[in-house]
SEGUZA-470728 format. One record per residue: x, y, z of N, C-alpha, C, O in turn; residue in one letter. Coordinates in pm, whole numbers, plus 50000, padded with zeros to 5 digits. Example, Ala and Ser with C-alpha at 12.3 -4.5 7.8 and 13.67 -1.06 7.14 Angstrom:
residues 2
513194943150780512304955050780513204967050780514244966850846A;512854977550708513674989450714512905000350787513415011450804S;
end
This chain:
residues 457
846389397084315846649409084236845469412684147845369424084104X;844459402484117843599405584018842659409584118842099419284067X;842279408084206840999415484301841099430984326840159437484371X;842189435784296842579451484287841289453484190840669462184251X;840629450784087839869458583981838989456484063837999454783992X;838699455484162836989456884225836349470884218835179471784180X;837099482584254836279495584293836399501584165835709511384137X;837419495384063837179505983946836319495383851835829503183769X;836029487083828834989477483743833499472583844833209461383886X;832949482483856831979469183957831009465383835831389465983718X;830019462383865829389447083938827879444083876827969442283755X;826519442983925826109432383858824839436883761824379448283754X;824409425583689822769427383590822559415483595823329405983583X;821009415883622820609404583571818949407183548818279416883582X;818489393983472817679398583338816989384383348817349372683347X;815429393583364814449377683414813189378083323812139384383332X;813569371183251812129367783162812109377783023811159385383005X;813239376882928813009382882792812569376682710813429368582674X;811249374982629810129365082585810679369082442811609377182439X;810279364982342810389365782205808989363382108808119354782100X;809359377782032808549379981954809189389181856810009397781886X;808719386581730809509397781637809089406581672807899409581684X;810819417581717810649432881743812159433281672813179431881740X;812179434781570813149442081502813479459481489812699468981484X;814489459081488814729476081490814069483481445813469479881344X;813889495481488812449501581451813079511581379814179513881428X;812769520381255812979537481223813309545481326814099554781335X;812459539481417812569554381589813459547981679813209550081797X;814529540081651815239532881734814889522181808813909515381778X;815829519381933815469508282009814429514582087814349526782094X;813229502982173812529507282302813349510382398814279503682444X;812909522282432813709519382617812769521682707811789529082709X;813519509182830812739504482940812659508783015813749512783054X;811819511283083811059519783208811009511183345810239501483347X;811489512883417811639510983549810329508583613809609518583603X;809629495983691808229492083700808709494483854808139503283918X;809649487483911809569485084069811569490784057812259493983960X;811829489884185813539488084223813479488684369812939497184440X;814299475084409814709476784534815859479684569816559481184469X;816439481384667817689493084694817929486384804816989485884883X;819479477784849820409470484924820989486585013821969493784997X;820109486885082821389506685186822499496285209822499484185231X;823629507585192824559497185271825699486385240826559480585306X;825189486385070825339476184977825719480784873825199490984827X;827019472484793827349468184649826559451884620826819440584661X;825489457384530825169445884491826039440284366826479446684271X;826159424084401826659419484310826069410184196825279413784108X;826589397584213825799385084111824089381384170823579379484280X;823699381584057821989376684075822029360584063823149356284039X;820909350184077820159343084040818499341584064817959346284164X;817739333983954816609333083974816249319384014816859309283979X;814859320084115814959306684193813139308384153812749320084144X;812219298584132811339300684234810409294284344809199294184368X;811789287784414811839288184546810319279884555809849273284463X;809689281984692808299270884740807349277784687806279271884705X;807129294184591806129294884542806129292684372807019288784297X;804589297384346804989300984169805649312184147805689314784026X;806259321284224805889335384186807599331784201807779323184287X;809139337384121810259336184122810759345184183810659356684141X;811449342184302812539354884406813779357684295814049348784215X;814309366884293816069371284301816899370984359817159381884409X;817779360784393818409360384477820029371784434820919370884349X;819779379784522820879389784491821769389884634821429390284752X;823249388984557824289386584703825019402884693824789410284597X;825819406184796826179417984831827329418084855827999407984874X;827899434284858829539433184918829279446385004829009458084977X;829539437885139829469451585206829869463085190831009462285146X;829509474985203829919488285266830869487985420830499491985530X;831959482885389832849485785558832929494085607833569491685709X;832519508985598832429518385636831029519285759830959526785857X;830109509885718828469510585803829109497585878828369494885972X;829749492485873829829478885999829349464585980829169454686051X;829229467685857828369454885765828969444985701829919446585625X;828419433585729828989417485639828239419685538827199426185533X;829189409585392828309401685307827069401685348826519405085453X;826629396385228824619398985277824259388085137824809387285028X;823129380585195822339378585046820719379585092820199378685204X;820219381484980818869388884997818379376684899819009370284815X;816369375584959815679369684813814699384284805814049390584888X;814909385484691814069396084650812529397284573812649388084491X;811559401384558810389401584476810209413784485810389420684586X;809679418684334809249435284350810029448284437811209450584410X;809729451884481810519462484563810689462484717810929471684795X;810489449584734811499445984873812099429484890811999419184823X;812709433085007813569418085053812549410185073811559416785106X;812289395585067811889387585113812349380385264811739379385370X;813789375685219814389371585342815989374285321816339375385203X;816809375285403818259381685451819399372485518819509369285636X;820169369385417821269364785540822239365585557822929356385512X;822829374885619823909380385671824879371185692824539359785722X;826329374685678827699370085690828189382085812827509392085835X;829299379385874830049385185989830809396285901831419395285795X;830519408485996831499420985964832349417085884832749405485894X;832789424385798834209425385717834349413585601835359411485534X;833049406185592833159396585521832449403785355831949414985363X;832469397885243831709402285124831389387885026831769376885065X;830809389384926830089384084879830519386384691829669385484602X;831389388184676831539387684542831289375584443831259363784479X;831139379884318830659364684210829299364784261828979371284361X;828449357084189827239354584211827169342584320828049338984398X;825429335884297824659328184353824389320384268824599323484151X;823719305384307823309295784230821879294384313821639296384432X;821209291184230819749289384244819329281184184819669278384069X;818179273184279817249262584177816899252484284816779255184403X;816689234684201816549228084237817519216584307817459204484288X;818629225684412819929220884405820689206984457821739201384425X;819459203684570819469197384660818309183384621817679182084516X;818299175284728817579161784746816089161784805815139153984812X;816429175484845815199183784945813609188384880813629191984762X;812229188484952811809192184857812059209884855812999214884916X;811059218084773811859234784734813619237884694814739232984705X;813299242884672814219250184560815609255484683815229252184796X;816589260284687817609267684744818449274384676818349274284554X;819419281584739820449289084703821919287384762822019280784866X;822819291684716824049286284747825179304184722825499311584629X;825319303584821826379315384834828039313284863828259308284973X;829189316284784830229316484857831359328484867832089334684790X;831079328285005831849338185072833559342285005834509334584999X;833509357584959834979358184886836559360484972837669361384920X;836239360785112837259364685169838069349885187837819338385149X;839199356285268840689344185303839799334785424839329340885521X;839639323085413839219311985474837819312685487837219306085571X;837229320885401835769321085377835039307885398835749298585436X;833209304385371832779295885433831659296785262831389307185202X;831249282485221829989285485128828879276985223828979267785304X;827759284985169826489283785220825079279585151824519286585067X;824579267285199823259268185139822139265785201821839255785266X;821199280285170819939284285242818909279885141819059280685019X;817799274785208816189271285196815639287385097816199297385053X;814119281185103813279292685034813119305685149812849317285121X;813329301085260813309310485348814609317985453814579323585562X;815899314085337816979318185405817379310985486818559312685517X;816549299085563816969291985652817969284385640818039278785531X;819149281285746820089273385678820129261985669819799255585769X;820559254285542820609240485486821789232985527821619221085552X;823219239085540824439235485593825339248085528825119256485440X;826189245585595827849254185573828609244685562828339232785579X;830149251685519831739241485451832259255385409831949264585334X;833759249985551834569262085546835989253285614835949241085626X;836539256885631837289271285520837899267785391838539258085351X;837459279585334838529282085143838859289685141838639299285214X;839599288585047839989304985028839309312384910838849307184808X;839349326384944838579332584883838189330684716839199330184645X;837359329984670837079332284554837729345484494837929356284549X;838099339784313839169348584238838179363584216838559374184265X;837349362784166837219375684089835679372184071835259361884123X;834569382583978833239385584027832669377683914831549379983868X;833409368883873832769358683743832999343483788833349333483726X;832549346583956833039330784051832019328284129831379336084199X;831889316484113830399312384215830199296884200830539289484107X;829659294484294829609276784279828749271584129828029277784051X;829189257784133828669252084000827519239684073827269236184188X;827199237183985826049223484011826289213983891826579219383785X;826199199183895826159187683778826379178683838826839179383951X;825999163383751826179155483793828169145283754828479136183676X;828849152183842830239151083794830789133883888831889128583878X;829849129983955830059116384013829479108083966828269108783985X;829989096283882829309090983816828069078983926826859077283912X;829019073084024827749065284126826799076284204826169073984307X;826819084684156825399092684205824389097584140824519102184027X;823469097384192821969099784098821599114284047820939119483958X;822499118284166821509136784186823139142984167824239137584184X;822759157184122823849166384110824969168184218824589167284334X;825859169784204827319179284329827179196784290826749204184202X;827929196984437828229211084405829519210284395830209201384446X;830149225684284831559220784259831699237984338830779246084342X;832989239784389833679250084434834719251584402835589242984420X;834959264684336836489269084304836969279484397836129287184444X;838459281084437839059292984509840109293284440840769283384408X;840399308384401841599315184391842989305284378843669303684277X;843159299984496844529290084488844659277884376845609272684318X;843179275784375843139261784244842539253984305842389242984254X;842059256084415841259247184478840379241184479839499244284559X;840189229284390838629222684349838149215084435838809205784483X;836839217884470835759205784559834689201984540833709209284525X;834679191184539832929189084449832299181484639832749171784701X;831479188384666830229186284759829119180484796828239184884722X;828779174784854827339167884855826729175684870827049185284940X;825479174284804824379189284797823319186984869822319194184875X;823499177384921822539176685103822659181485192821839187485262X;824409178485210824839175885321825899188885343826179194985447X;826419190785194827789198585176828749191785237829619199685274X;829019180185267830359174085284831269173485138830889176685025X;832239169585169833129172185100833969159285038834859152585089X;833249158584893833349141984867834599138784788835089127584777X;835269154784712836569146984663837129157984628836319167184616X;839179163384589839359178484585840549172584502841069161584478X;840669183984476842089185684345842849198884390842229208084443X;843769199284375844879214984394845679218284241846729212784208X;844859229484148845539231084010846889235684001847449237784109X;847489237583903849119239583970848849258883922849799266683924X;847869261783895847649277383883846549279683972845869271684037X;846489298783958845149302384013843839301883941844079301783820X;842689301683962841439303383921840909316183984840789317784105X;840659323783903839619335783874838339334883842837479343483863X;838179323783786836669326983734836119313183758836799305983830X;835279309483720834169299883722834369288083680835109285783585X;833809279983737833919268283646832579261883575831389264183594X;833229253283490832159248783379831559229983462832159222383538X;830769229583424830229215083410829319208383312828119209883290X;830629197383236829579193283099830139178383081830979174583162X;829779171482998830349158282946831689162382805831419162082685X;832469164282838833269167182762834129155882652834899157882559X;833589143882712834319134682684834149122982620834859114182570X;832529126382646831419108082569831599104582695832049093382669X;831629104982799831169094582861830019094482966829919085483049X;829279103382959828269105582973827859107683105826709107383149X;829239110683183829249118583308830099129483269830949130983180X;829559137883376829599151283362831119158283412831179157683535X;832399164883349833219165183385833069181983447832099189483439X;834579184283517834749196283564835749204883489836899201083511X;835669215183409836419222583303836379240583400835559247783458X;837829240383364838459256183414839929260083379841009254183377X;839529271383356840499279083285841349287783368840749295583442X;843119287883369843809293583442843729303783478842619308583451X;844469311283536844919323283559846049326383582846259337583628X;847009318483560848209323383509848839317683398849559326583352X;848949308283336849559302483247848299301583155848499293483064X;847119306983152846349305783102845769293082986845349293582870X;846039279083111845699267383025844449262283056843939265483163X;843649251982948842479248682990842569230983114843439222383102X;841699230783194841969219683254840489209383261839419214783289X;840539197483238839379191283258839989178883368841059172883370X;838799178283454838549169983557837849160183596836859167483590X;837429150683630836729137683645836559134883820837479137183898X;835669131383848835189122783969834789111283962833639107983930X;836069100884006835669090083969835379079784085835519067584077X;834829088684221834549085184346835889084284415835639083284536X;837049084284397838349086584480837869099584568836889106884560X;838929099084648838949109684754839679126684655839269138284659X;840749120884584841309133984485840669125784336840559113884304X;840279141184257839639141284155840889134284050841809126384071X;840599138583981841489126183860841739140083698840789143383627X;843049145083682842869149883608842929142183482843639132083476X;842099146883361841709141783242842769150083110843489144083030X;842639159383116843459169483010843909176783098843579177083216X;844989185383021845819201683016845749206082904846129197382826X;845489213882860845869218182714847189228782763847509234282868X;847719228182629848689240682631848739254182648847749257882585X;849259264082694849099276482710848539284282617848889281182503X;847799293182625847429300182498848409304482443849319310682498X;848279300282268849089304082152849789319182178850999320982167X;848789330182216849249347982204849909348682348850649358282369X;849689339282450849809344182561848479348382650847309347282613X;848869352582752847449356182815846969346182933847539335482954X;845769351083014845449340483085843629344183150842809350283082X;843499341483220841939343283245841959351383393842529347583495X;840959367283369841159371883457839819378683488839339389083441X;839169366883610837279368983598837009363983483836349372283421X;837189354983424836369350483339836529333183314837579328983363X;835679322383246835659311483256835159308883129834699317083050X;835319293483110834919288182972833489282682951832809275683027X;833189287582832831869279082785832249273082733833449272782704X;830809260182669831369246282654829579247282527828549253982532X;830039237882443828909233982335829489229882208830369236382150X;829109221582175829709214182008829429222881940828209223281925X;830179233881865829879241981762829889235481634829029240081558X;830539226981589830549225981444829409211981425829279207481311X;828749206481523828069191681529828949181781503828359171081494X;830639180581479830419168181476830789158781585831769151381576X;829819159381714829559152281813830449153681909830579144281987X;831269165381925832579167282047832439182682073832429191381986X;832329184682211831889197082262833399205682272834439200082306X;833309218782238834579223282225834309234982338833389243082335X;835249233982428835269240182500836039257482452836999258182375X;835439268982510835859281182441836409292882580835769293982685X;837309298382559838029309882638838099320482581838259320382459X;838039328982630838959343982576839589347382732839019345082838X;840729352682714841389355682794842099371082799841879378282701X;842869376082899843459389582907844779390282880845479380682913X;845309400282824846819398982753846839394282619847539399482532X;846229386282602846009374682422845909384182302845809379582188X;845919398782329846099408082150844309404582075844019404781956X;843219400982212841869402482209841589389782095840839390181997X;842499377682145842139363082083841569355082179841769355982300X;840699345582112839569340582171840059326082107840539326981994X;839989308882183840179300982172838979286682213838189285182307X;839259279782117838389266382122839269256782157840459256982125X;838769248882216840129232382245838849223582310838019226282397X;838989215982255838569199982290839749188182289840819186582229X;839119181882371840269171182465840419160582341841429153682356X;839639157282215839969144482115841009159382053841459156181943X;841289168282077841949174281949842929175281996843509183981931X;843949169782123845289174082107845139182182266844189181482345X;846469189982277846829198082394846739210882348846439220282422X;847069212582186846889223582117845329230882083844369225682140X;845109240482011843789247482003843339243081915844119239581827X;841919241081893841519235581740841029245881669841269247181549X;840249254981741840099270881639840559281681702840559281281825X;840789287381671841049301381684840359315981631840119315481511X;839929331481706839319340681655840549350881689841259352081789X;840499357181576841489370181617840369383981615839789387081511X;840229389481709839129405181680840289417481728841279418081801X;839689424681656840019439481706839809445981860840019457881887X;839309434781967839019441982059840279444582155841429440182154X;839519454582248840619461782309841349443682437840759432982453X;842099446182470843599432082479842739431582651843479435982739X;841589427682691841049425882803839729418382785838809424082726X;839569404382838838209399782827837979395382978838439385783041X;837159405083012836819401983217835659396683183834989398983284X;834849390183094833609381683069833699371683064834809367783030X;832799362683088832749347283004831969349082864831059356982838X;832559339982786831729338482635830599332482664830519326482771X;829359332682566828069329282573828399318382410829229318982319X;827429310682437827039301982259825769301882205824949303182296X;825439301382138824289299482039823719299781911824709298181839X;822689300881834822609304581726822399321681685821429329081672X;823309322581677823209341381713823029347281531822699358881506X;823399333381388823379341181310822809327081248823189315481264X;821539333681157820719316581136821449313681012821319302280967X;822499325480923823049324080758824499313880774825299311080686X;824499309780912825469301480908825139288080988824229286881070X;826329275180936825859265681027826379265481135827279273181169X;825669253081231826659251981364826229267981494825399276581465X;826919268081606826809280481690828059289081682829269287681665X;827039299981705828109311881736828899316381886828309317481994X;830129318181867830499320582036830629336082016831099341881918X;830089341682135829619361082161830569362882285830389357382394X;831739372482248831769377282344832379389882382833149394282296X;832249397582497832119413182496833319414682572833469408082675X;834359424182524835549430982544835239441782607834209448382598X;836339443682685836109458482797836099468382736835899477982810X;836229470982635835649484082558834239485882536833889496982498X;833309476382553831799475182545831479469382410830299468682377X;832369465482335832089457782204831779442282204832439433682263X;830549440082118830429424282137830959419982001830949425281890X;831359410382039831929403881902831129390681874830789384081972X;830779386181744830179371481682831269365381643832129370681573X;831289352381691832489345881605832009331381542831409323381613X;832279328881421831799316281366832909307081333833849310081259X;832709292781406833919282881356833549274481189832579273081115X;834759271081194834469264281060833769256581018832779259181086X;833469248280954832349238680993833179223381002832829213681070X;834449224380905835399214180936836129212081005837129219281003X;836039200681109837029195081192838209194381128838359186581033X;839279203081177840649206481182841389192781209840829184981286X;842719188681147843809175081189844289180481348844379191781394X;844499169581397845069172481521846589181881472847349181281376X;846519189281578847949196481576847979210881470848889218281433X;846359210281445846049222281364844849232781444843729230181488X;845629245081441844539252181474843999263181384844579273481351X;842619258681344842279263581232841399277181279841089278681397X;841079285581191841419302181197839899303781180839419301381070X;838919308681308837619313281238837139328281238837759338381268X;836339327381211835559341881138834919349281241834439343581339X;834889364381220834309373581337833609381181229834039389781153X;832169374981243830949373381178830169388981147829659392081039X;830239397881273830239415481307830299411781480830439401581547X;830059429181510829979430581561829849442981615829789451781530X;829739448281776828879462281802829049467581926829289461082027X;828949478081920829299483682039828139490282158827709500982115X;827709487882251826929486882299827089500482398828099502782466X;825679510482391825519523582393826449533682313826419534382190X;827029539382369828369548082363829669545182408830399554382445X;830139530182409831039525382422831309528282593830549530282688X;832599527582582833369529682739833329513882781833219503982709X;833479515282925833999501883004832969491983002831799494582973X;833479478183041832389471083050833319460083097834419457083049X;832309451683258832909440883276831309428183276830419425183355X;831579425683182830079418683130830029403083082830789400982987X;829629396883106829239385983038827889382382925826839380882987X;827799381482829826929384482712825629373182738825469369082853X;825209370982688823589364082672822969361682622821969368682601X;823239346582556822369345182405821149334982426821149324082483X;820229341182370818439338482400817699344682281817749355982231X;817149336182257815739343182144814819353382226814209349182324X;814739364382195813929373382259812919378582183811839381082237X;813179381482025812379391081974812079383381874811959388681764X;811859366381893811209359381761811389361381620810569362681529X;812629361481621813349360481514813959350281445814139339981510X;814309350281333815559335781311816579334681376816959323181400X;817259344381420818459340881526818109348981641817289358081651X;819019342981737818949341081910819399354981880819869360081778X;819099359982003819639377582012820509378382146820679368382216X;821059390882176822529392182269821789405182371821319416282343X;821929398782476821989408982598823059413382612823899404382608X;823559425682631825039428682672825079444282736824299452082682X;825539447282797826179457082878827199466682902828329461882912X;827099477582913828199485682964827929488283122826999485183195X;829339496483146828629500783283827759510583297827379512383413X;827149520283184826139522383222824949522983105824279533183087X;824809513683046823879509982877823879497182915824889490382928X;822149491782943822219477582892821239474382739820279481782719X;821449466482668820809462282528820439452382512821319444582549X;819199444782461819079437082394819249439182252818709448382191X;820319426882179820619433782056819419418581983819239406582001X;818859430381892818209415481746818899408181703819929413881670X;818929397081681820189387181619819719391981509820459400881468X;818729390081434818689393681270819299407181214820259408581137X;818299419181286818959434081292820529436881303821159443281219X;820969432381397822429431281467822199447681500823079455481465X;821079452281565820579464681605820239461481761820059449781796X;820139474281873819299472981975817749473581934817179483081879X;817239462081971815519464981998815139468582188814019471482229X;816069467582254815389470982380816539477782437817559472582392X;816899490582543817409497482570817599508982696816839518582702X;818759506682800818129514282908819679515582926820599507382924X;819609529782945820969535383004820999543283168819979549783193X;821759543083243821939551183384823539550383391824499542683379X;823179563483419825429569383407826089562783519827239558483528X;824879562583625825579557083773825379539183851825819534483956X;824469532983732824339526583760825719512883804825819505383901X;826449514383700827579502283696827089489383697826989480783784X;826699490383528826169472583527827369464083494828429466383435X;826689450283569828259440083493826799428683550825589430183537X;827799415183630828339405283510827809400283441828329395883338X;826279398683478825599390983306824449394183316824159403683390X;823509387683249821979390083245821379374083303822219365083314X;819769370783342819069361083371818169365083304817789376783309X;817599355083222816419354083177815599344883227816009334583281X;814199348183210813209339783321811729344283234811529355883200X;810649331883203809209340483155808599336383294808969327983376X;807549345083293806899346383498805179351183439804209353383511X;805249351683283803429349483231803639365983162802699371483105X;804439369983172804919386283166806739385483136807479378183202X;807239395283018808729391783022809209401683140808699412783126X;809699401083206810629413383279811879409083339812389399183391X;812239425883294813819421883283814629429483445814299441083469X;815429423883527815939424983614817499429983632818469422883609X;817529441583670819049446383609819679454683783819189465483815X;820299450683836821089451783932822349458583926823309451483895X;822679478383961823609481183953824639482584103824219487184210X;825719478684084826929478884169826879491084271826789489984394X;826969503584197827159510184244826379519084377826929524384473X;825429518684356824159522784464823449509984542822869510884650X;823639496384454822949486784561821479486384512820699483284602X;820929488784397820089489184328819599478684229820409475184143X;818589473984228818009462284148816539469084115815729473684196X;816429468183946815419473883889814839466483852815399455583848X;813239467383798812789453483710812259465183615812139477283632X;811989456883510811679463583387810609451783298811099443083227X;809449452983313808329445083224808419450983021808239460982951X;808799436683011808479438982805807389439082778806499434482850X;807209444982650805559442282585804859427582652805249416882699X;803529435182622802949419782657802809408482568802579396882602X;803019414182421802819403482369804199395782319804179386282241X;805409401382377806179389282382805989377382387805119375882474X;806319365682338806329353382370807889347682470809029352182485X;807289338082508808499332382596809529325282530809599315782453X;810369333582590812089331182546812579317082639811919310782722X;814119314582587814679305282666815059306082787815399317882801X;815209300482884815629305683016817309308382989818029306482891X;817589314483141819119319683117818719325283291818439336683329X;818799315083356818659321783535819719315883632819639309983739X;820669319283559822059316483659823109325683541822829328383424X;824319329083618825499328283534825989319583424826309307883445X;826069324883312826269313583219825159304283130825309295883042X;823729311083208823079304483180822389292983244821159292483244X;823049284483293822569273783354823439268183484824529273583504X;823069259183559823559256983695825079250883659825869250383753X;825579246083519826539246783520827399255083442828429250283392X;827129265583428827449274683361828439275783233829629278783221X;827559272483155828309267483014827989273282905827999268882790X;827629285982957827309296182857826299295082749826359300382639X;825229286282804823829280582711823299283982737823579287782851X;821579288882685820779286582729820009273782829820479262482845X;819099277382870818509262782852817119259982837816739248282823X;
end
């Protein structure tokens, strides 16, 4: 039922190399960015980006697609540079490509790869070389939930040296993978659906890396363990969200906000009266903080973390409501008693262009060398870099037709430029910053990083 929002919410941005240097809001407004190169998918809804760079120095885009069924066309993923394809690899008629790509160093192999999974009913995921070539396939699943879904990477087995791949589908279907081989080393069945993404972090002290995801119908948080069994081992449930609600396209970030040494995992969800939730597994089944905002009662994003405001301690969790508003939220700095969920602060916040829709995931990175990290964020047709200090746009590019969503990538390449991919035409722009930016943090996957936990890295 939730894949119905495809033709009226599309689809993707992403954002490679925003360097930092103080550029605070100017008298004459924000800069806006000028279009250097764009390549154009005929044929194509482009969707989720990643940045790889692959067997050279120079970094591809790996941008995946949803066909046009009307031209006779499968899924597609492309590596991109400048204003054409590099290399292409097609999926069978009638198939698509929603949620992003994972990129990097994924494998045992030497060069870099990519990892695609297919969104249809008994779909197949895939991982191709620097040259598209194929590495292996693992099929069938079922389709992936919604366009904030794409494989994960970490090291979630503790007798192994090198990372897994983790896969989520729609039904609840967890699989963590060998990333050689793509066999299929251990699975879980959630007693809900998954829509969105999953996380990979140590949630627990123990210094392997667990598997964290958030429902879609009962909207509870779940953490997972691989403890080399054939079925994964669940670790927690937390309880349903307090307002109600559940996760629809969207997934949890993960980061110790207050320091004291326990990573709190964070949601916002749809239906919830635009409440946003923290829970960590030492605190109970219950929530340990809580944000109440004014935004409109829909969060199709994942939250981002960071230091987004330097006048406070600890990180801020950012995240953008389908009205195009980003919100700051700051937790307390005191650890709450178990069985308490203590109430935090929505620090400001802003509305990005002229408001309207937005299915976005936010992006926190130092860009403009400031004291605090600054926010990429999006409408469907306004994207911004906002100043963390200003709480202003310093960088700025609007197109009515573009239809940006789900997040941004950041990447420095000796030059900042920013990479923004709209849905609607099949279009991927690049956009070069001043030169004398300095280099920002990376942010070249969903979420930020290969396990998408809404960090930099």
């Amino acid at each position: 039922m939730f894949r119905s929002h495809r033709l009226a919410t599309p689809v993707a941005f992403a954002l490679l190399g925003l360097g930092s240097t103080a550029h605070a809001q100017s008298t004459t407004g924000p800069t806006e960015l000028v279009p250097v190169s764009t390549y154009r998918a005929p044929g194509y809804y482009t969707d989720g980006i990643a940045v790889a760079t692959f067997a050279s120095s120079s970094p591809l885009v790996v941008v995946q697609s949803i066909a046009d069924w009307s031209g006779g066309l499968g899924g597609r993923a492309v590596t991109v540079s400048g204003n054409h394809a590099t290399t292409s690899f097609a999926l069978p008629e009638g198939t698509d490509l929603e949620g992003f790509p994972l990129g990097g160093n994924l494998a045992t192999t030497t060069g870099n790869e990519y990892i695609v999974q297919d969104s249809d009913m008994n779909g197949g995921v895939y991982m191709r070389g620097s040259n598209s070539a194929a590495r292996w396939g693992a099929a069938p699943y079922h389709w992936a939930g919604l366009y904030d879904m794409g494989p994960s990477s970490g090291n979630v087995r503790a007798s192994s040296s090198g990372n897994e791949i983790v896969i989520v589908d729609w039904e609840g279907d967890v699989h963590v993978l060998n990333a050689t081989t793509g066999a299929v080393l251990s699975t879980y069945r959630l007693p809900e659906h998954i829509s969105g993404h999953a996380a990979i972090a140590d949630v627990t002290g123990t210094s392997t890396q667990e598997i964290i995801l958030f429902g879609a119908d009962e909207g509870r948080v779940y953490v997972l363990a691989d403890t080399g069994a054939a079925t994964l081992k669940l670790l927690y449930t937390s309880d349903p969200l307090p307002a109600g609600g559940y996760a629809e396209g969207t997934g949890p970030a993960v980061a110790d906000l207050n320091g004291d040494g326990t990573k709190e995992i964070v949601v916002s969800g749809t239906n919830t009266g635009g409440m946003v939730y923290a829970f960590t597994v030492a605190h109970g089944t219950g929530c340990e903080y809580s944000w109440a905002t004014n935004a409109e009662d829909y969060y199709w994003g994942s939250p981002a973390i960071g230091n987004v405001d330097s006048g406070t301690a600890g990180l801020e969790v950012v995240t953008e409501s389908v009205d195009s508003t980003v919100h700051v939220l700051s937790a307390p700095t005191a650890t709450p008693p178990v069985g308490t969920c203590a109430e935090g602060t929505e620090l400001w916040q802003h509305v990005v262009g002229d408001g309207g829709g937005s299915w976005f995931s936010p992006v926190v990175a130092d860009m403009t060398g400031g004291t605090s990290a600054d926010i990429v964020a999006a409408s469907y047709t306004t994207i911004e870099i906002i100043n963390g200090d200003s709480r202003q746009p310093a960088y700025t590019y609007t197109d009515p037709y573009a239809q940006f969503a789900p997040t941004a990538n950041v990447h420095y390449t000796g030059r900042n430029s920013v990479f923004v991919s709209g849905w609607a035409d099949g279009t991927v722009f690049r956009f070069d910053l001043a030169a004398t930016e300095r280099r920002s943090q990376e942010w070249t996957q969903f979420g930020g990083n290969v396990g998408h936990t809404g960090r930099a890295q």
